[in-house]
N, C-alpha and C positions, 0 to 999 in steps of 0.2 A: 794425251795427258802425260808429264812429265814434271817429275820432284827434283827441286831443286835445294842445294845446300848452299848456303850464305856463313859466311865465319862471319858470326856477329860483334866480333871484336873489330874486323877490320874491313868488314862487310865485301870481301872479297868471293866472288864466286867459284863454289869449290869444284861442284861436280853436279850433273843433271842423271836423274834417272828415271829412263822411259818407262810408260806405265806396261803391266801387261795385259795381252789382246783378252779378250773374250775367250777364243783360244787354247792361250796357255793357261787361262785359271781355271778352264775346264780339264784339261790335263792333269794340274799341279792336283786338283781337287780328286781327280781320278786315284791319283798316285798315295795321295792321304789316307783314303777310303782302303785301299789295297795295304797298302804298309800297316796300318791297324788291324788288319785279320791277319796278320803272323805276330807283329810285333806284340802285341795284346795278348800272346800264348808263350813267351817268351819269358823265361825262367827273371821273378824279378831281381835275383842276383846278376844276372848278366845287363840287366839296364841299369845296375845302381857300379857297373864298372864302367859301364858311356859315361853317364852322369860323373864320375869323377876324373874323367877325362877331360871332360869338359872343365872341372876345377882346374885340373893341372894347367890345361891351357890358357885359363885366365888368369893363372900366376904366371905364368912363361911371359904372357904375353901383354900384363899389366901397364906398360908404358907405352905402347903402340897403340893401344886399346884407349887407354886415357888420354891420349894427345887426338885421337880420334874424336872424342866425343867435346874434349875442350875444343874443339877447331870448330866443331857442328854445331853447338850450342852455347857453350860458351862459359861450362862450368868453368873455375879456378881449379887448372890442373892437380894440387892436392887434391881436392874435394871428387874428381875423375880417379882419380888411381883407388880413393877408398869406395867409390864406387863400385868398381872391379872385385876389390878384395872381399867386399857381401855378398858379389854376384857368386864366387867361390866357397863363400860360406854357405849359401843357399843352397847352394850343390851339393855339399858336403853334407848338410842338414839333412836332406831326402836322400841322399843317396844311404847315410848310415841306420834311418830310423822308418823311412817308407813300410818297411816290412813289417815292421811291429804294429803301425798305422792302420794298415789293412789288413789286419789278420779279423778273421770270423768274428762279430760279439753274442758269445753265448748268453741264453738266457735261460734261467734256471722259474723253472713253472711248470708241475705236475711229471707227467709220468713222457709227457711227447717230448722230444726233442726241438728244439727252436734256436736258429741263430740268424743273424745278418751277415751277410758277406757282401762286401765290395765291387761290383765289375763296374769296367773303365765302359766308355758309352761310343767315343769313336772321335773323329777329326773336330779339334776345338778350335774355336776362331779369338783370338786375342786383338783387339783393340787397343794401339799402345801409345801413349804422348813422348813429347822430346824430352820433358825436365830431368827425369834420372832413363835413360834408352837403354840403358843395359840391364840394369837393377828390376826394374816393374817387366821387362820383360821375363828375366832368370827368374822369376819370384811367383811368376804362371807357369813357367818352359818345365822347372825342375821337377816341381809336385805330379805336375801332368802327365809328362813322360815315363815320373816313374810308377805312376797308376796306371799307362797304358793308352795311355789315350794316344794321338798323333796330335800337334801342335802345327798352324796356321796363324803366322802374324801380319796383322794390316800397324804398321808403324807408320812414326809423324812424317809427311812430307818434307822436311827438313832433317831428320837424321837417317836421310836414304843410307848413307854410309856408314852407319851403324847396325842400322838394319840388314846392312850387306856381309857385313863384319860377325855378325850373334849367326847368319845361317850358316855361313865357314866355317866358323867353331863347332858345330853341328857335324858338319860332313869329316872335319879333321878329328873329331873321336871316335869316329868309325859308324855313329849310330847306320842304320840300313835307310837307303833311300826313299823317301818320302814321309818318314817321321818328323819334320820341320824343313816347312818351308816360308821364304818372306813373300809376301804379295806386294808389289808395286800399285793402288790403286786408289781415284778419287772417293770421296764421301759416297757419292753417289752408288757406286757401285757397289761399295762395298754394304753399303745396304740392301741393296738387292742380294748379296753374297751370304747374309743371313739369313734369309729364308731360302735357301738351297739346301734340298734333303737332305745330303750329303754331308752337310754340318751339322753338329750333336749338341753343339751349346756356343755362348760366347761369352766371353769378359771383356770389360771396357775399363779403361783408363784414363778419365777425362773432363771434361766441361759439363756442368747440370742440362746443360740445351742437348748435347752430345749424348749424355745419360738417359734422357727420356725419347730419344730418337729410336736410339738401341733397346731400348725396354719396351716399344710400342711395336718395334720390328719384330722382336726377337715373342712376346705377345702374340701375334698375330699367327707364328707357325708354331706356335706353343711349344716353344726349347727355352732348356734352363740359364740363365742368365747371369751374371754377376758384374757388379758397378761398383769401382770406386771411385766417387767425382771428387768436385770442390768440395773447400772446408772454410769458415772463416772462425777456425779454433781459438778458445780466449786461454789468457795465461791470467792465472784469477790470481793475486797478491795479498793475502791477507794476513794482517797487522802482527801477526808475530813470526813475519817468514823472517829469513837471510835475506836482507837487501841487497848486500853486498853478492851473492852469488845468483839472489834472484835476477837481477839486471844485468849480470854480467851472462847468462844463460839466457834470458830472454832476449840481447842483442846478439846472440848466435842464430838463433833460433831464427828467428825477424831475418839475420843475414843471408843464413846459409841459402847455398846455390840462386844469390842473386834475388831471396825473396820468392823465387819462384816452385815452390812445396805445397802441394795443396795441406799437410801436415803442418806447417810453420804455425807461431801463433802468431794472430794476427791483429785481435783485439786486447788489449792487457789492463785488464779491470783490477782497479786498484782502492782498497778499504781506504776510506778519508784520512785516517790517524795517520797513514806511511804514506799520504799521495804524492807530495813533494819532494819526503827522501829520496824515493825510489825515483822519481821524472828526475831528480837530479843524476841519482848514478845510472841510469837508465842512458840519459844523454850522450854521457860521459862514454859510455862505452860506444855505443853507436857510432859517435864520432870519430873512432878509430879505424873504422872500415872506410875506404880508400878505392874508387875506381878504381882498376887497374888492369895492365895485358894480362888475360887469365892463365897466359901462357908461362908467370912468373909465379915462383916455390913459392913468394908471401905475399901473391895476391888472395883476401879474402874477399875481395865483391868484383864479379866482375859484368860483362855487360846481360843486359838482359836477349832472352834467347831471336828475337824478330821484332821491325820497326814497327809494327803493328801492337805489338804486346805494348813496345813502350808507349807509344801514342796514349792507348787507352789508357794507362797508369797516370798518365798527365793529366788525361782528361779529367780521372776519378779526383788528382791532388786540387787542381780547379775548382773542384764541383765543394769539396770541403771547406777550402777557403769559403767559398760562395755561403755555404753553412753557419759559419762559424768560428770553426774550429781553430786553436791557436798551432801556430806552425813555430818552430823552434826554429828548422834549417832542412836544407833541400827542397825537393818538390819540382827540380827543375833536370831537364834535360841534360846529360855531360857534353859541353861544345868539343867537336871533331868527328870524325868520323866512328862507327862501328855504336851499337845502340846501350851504350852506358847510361843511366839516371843516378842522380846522386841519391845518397841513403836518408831520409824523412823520417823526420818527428812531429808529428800535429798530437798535441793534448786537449784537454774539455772538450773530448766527444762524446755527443750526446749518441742516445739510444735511437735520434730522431735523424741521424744523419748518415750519409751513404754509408761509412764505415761499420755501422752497424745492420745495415741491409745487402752489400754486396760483398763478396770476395778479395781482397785486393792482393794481385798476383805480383808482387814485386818487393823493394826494399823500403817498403814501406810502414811504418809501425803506429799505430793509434791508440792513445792512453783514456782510458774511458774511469771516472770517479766512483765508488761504492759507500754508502754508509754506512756498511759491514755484509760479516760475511754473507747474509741471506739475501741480500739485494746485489752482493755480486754474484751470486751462483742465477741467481731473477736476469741478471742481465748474458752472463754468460750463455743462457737459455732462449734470449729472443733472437733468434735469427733460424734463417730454415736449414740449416746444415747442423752436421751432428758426427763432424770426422773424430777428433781426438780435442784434449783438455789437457792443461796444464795445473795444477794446484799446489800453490807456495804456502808452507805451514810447517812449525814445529811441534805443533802439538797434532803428535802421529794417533793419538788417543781419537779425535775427535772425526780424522778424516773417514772412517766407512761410512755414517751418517751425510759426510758433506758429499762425495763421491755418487751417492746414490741419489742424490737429486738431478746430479749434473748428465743431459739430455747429450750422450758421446758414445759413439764407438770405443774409445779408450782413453784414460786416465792416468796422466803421471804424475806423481807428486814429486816433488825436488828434484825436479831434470827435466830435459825436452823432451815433448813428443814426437817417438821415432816409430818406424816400422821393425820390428826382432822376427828371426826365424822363430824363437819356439814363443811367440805368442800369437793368437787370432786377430787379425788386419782387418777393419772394416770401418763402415758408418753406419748413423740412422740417417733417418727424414732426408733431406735433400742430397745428403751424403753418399749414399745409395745403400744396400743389401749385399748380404752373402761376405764372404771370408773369406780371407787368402793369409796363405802359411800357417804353421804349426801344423796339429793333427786334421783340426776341420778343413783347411787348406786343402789338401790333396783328396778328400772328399768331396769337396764341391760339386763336380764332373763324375760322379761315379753314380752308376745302380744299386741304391739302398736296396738289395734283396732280400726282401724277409722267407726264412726258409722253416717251413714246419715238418715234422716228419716224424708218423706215427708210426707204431710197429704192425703189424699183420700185413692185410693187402687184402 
């Protein structure tokens, strides 16, 4: 077995990397196991100066690191370098607050003593996609490490060399050996890799079919779990938002990294009264994004990350026409080499058509109509995913009422939905379970201990 890297800009072959044997993952596995019964006792001030070592060297090494990942995947080199610069904030995040994170929680009840304390569980397995390869890795690695756990990542086939890249950085802060390591290995395997005693949990990063492979594996040897998949997030527009910055924010949003965010919005449900304005300036901005070598400072779109990603986005734009739906511009493949699509507009999407049943992984944006606000939060609601939400409104008065009908991991109003160190990362329903960053983050992986303790004997 062997992964292979493609620069999907110019579809040139970068670098192959061989899987490893049986063998060595019984080794590596051996060494995880071992490095967590020291590491795990090891004062957590002296892991939160690894961890910022780690920062330092992803500010050192910010442009190396980002030309790395634009080459593998294909982000626009801005959008790589600010990649980096969160994977350093993440670090920063836990390296400065971890402590406080895990300190005992007392509880005050009668005359016995009672608290919970934290222990780390032992070697995690992290399941990781190419879209952001540094970022969704630093954002498990950091909280984990400095809870004590050891850290084991299976990453995308395609960004072998980044994956090759995050366990360098590892070994050049000094951490002690076998606290993180990459595994080179097929799906296959690494399923089997889950139910090995020896692992204490896993996290996944990935596709709904991917999510419930891992959830059924990880089920079966009864270890604790955590999924964040697909999203097909709506950006709800109602009648007394900012048009003007609603659409110029929901064409980033829809842009950024090529479309390809399982967080992007994706459906943008819009109150009848502003449905026009907004497809107007909507447009307008969209239109501004430009294929281009992502290897340029003002490239904002650039190719998508494998010829297979694009295909199926063709497929899915097809399938819409065939529906219905009005197409403005786009929909079509970029002519030349390396796998660009141009950036797509389809409006009068109904609730009965793909866009509102499947995901769509690319630069692609679907305008769906509301009557108002209560039939757009009804629509924002039917699909099986439940990553994060968008909601456009001046009237700040009215939104905890509108917020709490809407079926989401998270809620922003008047800005895009992002991932932040100090807030809790998740989904429901198809989106998956569990939480990464902030305080519940670094808990995830840990032994809720409940501790009672009476006086006498």
């Amino acid at each position: 077995m062997i992964w292979q890297s493609i620069n999907p800009a110019t579809e040139e072959v970068l670098q192959e990397y061989p899987g490893h044997s049986d063998r060595e993952v019984d080794q590596i596995l051996n060494a995880s196991v071992s490095a967590f019964q020291d590491f795990s006792r090891i004062p957590i001030k002296q892991r939160a100066e690894w961890l910022r070592a780690i920062g330092g060297l992803l500010e050192l090494k910010k442009e190396e690191l980002g030309q790395l990942m634009t080459a593998e995947m294909g982000k626009p080199i801005t959008q790589s370098r600010a990649e980096i610069e969160k994977c350093k904030l993440v670090c920063d995040y836990f390296a400065d607050n971890a402590e406080d994170f895990l300190q005992p929680r007392h509880i005050e009840n009668g005359s016995t003593r009672k608290f919970v304390e934290y222990d780390p569980l032992g070697p995690i397995l992290a399941i990781m996609p190419w879209n952001f390869p540094f970022w969704q890795v630093f954002r498990f690695a950091a909280p984990n490490l400095m809870a004590g756990n050891t850290a084991l990542l299976k990453h995308a086939p395609n960004v072998g060399g980044c994956a090759q890249a995050i366990e360098s950085l590892f070994r050049q802060a000094g951490y002690p050996p076998g606290c993180f390591h990459s595994l080179v290995l097929s799906n296959e395997a690494t399923e089997k890799l889950i139910g090995d005693d020896r692992i204490q949990g896993v996290t996944l990063t990935g596709s709904e079919t991917a999510g419930r492979r891992v959830a059924a594996r990880a089920g079966e040897a009864i270890k604790k779990s955590v999924l964040e998949l697909g999203g097909s997030d709506p950006c709800i527009i109602l009648a007394d938002a900012d048009l003007d910055a609603a659409a110029e924010t929901a064409a980033q949003s829809r842009m950024l990294n090529s479309g390809q965010s399982c967080i992007a919005a994706k459906r943008f449900i819009v109150v009848a009264d502003v449905y026009t304005d907004f497809l107007e300036r909507f447009a307008r901005h969209l239109k501004t994004y430009t294929p281009d070598a992502p290897t340029q400072n003002d490239c904002r779109l650039g190719p998508m990350a494998r010829s297979d990603l694009r295909d199926k986005l063709h497929e899915q734009c097809q399938t819409l026409l065939k529906e219905g739906a009005r197409l403005h511009f786009g929909a079509q493949p970029v002519d030349g080499r390396g796998y660009f699509y141009e950036p797509t507009l389809f409006s009068d999407v109904s609730a009965e058509m793909l866009a509102a049943r499947e995901e769509i992984f690319g630069p692609v944006a679907s305008v769906f109509a509301a009557r108002d606000s209560e039939h757009a939060i009804e629509l924002a609601n039917q699909t099986r995913y439940g990553l994060g939400a968008a909601l456009w409104t001046r009237d700040l008065d009215n939104v905890p009422q509108l917020i709490h009908k809407i079926q989401a991991g998270a809620v922003f109003v008047n800005s895009l939905v992002r991932s932040e160190v100090h807030v809790p990362f998740g989904g429901v329903k198809a989106s998956g379970y569990g939480r990464e960053l902030a305080p519940e983050g670094i808990r995830e992986f840990m032994n809720w201990k409940s501790v009672v303790i009476t006086a006498g004997g």
